[in-house]
N, C-alpha and C positions, 0 to 999 in steps of 0.2 A: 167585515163591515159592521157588527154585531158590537164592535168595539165604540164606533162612531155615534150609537144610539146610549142614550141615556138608559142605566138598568131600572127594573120595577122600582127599586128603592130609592131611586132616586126619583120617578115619578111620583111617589106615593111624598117625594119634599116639594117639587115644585109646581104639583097640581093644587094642594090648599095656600100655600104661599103667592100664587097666580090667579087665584080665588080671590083670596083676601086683599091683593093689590088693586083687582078689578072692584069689588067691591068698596073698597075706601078713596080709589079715583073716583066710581058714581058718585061720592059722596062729597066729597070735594069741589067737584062740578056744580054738583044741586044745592050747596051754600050759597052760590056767588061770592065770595071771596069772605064771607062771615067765618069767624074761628069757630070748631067747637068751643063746648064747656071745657073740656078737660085740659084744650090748648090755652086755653088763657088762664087756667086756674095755675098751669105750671108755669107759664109763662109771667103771671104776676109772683108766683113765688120765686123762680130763678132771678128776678129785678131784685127781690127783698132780701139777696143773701149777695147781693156785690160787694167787693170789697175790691181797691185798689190791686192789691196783689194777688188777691184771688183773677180779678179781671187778665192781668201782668201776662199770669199761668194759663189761662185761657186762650189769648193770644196767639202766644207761641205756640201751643198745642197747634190750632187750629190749623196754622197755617202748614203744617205738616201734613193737611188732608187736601190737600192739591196742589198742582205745580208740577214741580221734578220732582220731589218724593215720592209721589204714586208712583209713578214711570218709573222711578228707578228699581223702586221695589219688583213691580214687574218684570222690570228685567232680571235683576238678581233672581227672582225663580226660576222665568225658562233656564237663567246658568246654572241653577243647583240642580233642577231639572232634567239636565238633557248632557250640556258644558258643551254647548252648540250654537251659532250665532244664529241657525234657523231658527230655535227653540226657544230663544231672547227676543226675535221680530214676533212669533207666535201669541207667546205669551201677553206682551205690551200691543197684540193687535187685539186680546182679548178688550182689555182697560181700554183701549181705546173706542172700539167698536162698543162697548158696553157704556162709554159716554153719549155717543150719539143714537141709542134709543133712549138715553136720559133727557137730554137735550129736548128730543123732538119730545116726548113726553109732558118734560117741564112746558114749553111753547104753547104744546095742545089745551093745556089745564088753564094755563095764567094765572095761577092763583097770588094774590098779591102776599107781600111780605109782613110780619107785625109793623107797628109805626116807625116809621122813621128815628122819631125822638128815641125810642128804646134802642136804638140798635148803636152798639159802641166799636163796629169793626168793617172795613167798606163791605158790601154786598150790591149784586145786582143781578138781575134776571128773575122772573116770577119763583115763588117759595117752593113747588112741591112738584117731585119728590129731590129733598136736597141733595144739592152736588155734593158735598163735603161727604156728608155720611154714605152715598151711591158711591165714588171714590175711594175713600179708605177700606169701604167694606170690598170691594172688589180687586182692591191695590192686598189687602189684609187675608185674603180666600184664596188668592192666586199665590203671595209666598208660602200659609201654611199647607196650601197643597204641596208646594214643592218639599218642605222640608219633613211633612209623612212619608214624603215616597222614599227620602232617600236615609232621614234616620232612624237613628234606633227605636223603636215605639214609647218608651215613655219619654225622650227627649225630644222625639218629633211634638207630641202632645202638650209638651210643655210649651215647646216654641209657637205651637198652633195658638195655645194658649194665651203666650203675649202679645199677639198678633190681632185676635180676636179683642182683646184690652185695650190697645193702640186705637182701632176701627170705633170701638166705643166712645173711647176719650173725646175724640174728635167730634165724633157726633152731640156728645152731652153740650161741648162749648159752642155749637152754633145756637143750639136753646139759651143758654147763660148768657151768650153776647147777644144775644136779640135779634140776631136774622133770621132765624125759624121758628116756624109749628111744633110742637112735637111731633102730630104725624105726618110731616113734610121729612122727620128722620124714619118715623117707620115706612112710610113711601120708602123711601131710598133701600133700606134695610130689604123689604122685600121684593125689590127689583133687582137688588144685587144677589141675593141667593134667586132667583130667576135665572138670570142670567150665567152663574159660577155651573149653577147643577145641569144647565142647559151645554155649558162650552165646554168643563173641565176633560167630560169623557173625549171629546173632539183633540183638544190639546194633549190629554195625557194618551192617547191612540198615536199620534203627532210624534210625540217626544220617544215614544218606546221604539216608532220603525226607525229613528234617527238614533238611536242606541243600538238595532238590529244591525243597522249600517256600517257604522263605527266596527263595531266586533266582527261583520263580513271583512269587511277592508283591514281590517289589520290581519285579519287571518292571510287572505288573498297577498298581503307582502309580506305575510314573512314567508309563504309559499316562494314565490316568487325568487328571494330571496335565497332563500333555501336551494332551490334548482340552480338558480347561477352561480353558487359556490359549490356546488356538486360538479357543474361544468367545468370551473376551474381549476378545480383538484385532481383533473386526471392530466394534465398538462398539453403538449405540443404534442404535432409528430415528431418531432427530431426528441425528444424524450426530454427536452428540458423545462426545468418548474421556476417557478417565479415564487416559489412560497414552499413553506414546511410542507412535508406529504403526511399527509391525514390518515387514520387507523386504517380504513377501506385499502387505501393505498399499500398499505405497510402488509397489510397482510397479501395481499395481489404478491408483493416482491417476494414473501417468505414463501410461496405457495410453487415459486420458480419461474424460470424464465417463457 
């Protein structure tokens, strides 16, 4: 059971990250829906650096942080994971279950969105903590776990790596297109490492008895397997064989009648 609980070190990430989130919801709340300083200092600087095709790039990014890409992502780890259709519904119940304390969260705050007029990509439902960036980051946490477990360490790292850059990506371009806060991303950010350091050990205890499984049950056939071709190599009574006689056999004849 020991596996199921999250270890020291991982408390020791999601005790100030659980901290810091409670903290910057109070704070959020006790604005009534006023930006900080710092949100609108970036927010008017991310306006002053659009460019058509910068915008173009942003776009498409974006829209990679929700949809079928998260999900799919998800899935493809419980299969790097596990190569198990349990370990594929696990996984993608993580993302999912991890959207709706997003969800209720977002509802509880209501924090409204920047202006209308600044925002050049649809949006809708109160700003904080953003989906986009909650999303990728938890869609981005959930393959680079898969791909530590199963690669080589500096290739796992690497791919953690891209993964982590992707979750980012997404997140800068809901600042640049003007449907969030900044801290409507660090909202997101650390509700999703909440939430990873909270499930992973759950999942990855998950995926390991379902590779226990797998490795029992192959054993148990080819046992299986094993016996009934021992059975059939000693043949009938009437002494006759349906198949080549086997070493055991051969020496049985050499030994006499």
């Amino acid at each position: 059971m020991s596996g199921l609980r999250p270890s020291r070190r991982a408390w020791m990430i999601v005790a100030p990250a659980a901290l810091a989130l409670a903290v910057l919801t109070a704070l959020v709340v006790a604005a009534h829906g006023v930006p900080f300083a710092v949100d609108a200092a970036v927010h008017d600087r991310a306006l002053e650096h659009r460019t058509a095709g910068t915008l173009d790039a942003a776009k498409l990014l974006t829209d990679t942080g929700t949809g079928v890409v998260p999900y799919t992502l998800a899935a493809v780890a419980g299969w790097i994971a596990c190569r198990r259709a349990q370990a594929v519904v696990a996984s993608v119940a993580v993302l999912a279950l991890g959207q709706l304390v997003r969800v209720t969260l977002r509802y509880a705050v209501d924090r409204p969105r920047p202006p209308l007029a600044d925002r050049v990509t649809d949006s809708s439902g109160p700003a904080f903590p953003s989906g986009h960036a909650t999303t990728s980051a938890l869609a981005a946490g959930l393959l680079a776990w898969a791909l530590l477990r199963v690669a080589p360490p500096l290739a796992g790292r690497l791919a953690a790596a891209c993964c982590a850059l992707w979750a980012v990506g997404v997140a800068a371009t809901r600042i640049f297109l003007g449907v969030h806060w900044p801290t409507d991303i660090v909202g997101g950010w650390l509700l999703a490492t909440c939430w990873l350091v909270l499930t992973l050990p759950v999942l990855g205890t998950f995926t390991d008895r379902l590779l226990a499984e797998r490795v029992t049950g192959h054993g148990t056939g080819r046992g299986a397997g094993g016996g009934r071709g021992t059975g059939a190599g000693h043949g009938t009574g009437t002494g006759q064989r349906t198949g080549p006689a086997e070493p055991s056999d051969a020496h049985s004849a050499a030994d006499g009648p």
